[in-house]
C-alpha positions as CSV (number, residue, x, y, z in Angstrom):
1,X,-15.0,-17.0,-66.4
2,X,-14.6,-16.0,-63.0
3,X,-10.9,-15.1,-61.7
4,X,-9.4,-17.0,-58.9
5,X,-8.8,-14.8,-55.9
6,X,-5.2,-15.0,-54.4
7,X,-5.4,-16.2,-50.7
8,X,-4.0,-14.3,-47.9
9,X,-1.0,-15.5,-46.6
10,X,-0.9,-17.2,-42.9
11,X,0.4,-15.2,-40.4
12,X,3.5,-16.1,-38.9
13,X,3.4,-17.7,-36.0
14,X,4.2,-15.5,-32.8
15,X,8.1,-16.3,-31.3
16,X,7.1,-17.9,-27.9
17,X,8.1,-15.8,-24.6
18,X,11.3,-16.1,-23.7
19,X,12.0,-17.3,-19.6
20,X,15.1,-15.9,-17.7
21,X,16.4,-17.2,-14.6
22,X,16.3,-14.0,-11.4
23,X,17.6,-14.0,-8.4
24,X,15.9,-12.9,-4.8
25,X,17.1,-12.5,-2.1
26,X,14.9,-12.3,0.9
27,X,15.5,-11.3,4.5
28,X,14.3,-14.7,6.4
29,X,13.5,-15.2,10.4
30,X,12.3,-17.4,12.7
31,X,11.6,-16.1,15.8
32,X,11.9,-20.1,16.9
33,X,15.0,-20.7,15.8
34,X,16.9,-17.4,15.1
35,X,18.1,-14.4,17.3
36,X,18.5,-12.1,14.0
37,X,17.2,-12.4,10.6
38,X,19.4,-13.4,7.1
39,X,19.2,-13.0,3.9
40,X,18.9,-16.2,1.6
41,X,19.1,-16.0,-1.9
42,X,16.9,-18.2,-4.4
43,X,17.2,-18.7,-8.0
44,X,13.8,-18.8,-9.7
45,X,12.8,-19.1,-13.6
46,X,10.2,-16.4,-14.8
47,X,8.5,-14.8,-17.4
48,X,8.4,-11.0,-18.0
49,X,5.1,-10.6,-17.0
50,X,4.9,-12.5,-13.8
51,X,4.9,-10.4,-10.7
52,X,7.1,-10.5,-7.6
53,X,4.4,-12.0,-5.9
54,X,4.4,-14.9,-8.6
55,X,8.5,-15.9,-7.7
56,X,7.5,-16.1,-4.0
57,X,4.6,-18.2,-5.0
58,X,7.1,-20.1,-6.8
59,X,9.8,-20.5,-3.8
60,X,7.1,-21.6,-1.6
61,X,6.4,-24.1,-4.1
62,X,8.6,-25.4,-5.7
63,X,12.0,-24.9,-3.1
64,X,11.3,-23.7,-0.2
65,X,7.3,-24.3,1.7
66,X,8.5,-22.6,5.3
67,X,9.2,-18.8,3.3
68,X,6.2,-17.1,5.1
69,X,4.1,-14.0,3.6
70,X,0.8,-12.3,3.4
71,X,-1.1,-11.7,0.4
72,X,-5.2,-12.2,-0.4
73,X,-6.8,-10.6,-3.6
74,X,-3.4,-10.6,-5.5
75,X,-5.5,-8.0,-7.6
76,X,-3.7,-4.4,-5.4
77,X,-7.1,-4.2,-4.3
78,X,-6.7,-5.9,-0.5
79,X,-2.7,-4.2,0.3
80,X,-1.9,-7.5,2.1
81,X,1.4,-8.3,0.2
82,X,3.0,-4.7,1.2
83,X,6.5,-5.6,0.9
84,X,10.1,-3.7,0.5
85,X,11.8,-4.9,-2.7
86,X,14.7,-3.6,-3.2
87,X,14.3,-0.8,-1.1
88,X,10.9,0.2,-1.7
89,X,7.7,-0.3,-0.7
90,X,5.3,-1.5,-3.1
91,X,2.6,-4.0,-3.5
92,X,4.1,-7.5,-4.6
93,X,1.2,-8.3,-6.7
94,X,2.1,-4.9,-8.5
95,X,5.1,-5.0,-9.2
96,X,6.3,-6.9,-12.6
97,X,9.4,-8.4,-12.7
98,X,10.0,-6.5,-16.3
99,X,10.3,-2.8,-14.4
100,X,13.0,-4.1,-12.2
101,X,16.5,-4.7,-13.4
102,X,16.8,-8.4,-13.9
103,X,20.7,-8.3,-14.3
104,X,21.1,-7.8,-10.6
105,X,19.8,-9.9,-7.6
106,X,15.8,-8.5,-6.3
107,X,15.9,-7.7,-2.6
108,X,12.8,-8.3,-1.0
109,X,12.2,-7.7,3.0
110,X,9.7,-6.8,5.2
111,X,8.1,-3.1,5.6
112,X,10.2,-1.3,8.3
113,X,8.5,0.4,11.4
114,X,6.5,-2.7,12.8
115,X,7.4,-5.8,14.7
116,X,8.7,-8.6,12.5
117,X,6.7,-11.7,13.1
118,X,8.3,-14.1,10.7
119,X,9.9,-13.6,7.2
120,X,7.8,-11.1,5.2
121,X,5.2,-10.5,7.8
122,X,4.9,-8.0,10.1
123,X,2.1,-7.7,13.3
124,X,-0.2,-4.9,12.0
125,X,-2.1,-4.2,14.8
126,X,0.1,-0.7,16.1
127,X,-0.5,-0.2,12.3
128,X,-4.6,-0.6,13.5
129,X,-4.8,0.8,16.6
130,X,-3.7,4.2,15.2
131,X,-6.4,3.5,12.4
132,X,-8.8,3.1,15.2
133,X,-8.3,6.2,17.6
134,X,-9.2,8.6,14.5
135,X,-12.8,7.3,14.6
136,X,-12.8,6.4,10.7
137,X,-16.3,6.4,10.5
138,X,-19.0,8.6,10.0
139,X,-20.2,10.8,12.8
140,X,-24.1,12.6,12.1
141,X,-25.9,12.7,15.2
142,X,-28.5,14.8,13.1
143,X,-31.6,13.5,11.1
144,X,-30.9,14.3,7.4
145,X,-33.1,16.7,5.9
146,X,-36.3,14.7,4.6
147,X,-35.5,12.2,6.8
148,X,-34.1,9.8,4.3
149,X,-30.7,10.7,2.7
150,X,-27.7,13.2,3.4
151,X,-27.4,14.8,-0.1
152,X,-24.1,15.5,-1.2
153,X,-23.2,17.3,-4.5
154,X,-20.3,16.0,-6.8
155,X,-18.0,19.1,-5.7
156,X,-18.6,18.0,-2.0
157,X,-18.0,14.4,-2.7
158,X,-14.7,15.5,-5.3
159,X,-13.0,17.4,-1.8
160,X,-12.4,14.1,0.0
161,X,-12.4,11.6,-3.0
162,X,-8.4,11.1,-3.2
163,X,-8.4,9.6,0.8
164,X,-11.1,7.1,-0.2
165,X,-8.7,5.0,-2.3
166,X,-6.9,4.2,1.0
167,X,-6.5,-0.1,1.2
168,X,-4.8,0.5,4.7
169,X,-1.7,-1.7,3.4
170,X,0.4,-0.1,5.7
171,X,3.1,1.0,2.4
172,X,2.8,5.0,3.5
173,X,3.1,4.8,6.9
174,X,6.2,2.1,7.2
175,X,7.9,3.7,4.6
176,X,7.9,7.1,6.7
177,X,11.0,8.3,8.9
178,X,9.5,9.5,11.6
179,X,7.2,6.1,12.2
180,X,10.4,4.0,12.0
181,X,12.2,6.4,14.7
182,X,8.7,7.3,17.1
183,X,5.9,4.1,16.9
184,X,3.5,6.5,18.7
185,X,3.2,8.9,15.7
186,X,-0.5,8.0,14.2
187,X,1.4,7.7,11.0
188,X,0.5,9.1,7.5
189,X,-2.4,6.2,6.6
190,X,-4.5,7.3,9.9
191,X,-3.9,10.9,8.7
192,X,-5.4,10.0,5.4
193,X,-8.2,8.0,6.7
194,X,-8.9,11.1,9.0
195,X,-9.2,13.4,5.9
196,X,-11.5,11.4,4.7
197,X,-14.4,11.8,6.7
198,X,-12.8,15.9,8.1
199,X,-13.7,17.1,4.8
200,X,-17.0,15.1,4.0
201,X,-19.7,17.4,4.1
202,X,-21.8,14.5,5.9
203,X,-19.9,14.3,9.0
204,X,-20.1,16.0,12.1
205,X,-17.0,14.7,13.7
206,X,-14.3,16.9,11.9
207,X,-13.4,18.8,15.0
208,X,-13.2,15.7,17.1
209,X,-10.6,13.9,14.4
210,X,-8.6,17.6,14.1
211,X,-8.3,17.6,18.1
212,X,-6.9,14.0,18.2
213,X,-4.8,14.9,15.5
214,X,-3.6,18.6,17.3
215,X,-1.4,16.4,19.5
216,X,2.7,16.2,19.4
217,X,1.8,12.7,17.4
218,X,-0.3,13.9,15.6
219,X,0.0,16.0,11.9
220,X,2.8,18.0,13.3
221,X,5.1,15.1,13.3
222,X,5.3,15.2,9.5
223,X,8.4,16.0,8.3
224,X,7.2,16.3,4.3
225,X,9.6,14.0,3.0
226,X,7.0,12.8,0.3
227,X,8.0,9.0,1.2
228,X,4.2,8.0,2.0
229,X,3.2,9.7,-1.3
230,X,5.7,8.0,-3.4
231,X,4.8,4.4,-1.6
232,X,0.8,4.6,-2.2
233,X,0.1,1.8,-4.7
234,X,-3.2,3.6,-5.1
235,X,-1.3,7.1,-6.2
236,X,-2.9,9.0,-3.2
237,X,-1.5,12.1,-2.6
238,X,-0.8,11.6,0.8
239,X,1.5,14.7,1.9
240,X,-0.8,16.6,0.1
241,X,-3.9,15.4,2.4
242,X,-1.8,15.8,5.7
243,X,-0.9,19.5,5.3
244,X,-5.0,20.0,4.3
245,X,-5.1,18.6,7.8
246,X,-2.2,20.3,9.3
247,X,-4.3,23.6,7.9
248,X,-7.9,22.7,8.9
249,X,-6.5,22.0,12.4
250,X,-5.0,25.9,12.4
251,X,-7.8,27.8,10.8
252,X,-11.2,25.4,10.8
253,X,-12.2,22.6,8.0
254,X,-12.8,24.5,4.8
């Protein structure tokens, strides 16, 4: 007679995720109907794993359809929804409301160093023109050997693959000193996106891009604070990349 096999017992049913109410408050203006900007504060109800980004989704809404922002991929792939919250600049689409301390109110302005447009957006385009004047692109006025392809070895592509990760959201750059105080200093980003093609074996601009860069706003404005390096959402090490500059520019790319 065959024995009767015990079932296994049903598992518990998970405890549902528990909402909380968080505050932000966000640095608001108008250029049509305010001189200065303010700060307005707006109660929100979240889950642990929403994102910053999410809450200002949910202002816009749900309270408040005039709060005006950028943001695109929502993914920290595109660097639209560079942001200060409180204090820092991060991507809002990367930064969970969990890390941040719930118990007090979540400041969120706009990145420093550019002209405020409206609310959280800023007019990029000093941001781009510095982008622009280091040529990122690649120079070869050469034909590549065999006519076809410019070979590169993985220790050649492995000197400049830190700079590539670059999403030109502006985080480094706004979050630097010197940019806020001088808006002529090309700015750590441009340095970065320099690096990238000074040190590729491919190019045959490097000495152009170390010229532009041997100017009083160029590399030698850098201070080494390490803000840019901390405010990369991409972990770039950005200090890092401008001395290599600041070096090539004294003694030749190496």
């Amino acid at each position: 007679m065959a024995s009767a096999t015990a079932e296994a017992p049903a598992p518990a049913p998970e405890a549902p995720i528990q909402s909380f109410t968080v505050t932000l408050i966000i640095r608001r203006f108008d250029p049509e109907t305010m001189d200065e900007p303010i700060w307005q504060d707006f109660d929100v109800e979240m889950f642990p794993t929403d994102r910053v980004l999410d809450a200002l989704h949910k202002i816009k809404w749900e309270q408040d359809g005039t709060l005006t922002f950028r943001r695109s991929c929502a993914h920290g792939i595109c660097g639209s929804d560079a942001m200060r919250i409180n204090g820092r600049n991060r991507l809002a689409c990367k930064t969970l409301i969990k890390d941040l301390d719930i118990s007090q109110p979540i400041y969120v302005e706009a990145i420093k160093g550019l002209p405020l447009e409206k609310d959280l957006i800023v007019d990029m385009e000093p941001f781009f023109e510095s982008y622009k004047q280091i040529q990122p692109f690649l120079i070869a006025d050469s034909k590549p050997k065999g006519g076809k392809e410019r070979i590169q070895s993985v220790a050649e592509r492995e000197r400049f693959d830190d700079t590539t990760k670059c999403i030109l959201c502006a985080a480094c750059t706004s979050s630097c000193p010197v940019f806020w105080t001088d808006g002529q200093y090309f700015g750590p980003a441009a340095i970065v996106n320099a690096h990238r093609f000074i040190f590729d074996s491919r190019d045959e601009g490097s000495q152009v891009r170390l010229d532009i860069l041997n100017d009083k706003e160029g590399v030698w404005r850098c201070r080494t604070t390490f803000n840019c390096s901390e405010a990369c959402p991409r972990g770039i090490e950005v200090t890092k990349a401008i001395a290599e500059v600041k070096q090539a520019v004294l003694r030749g790319k190496a």
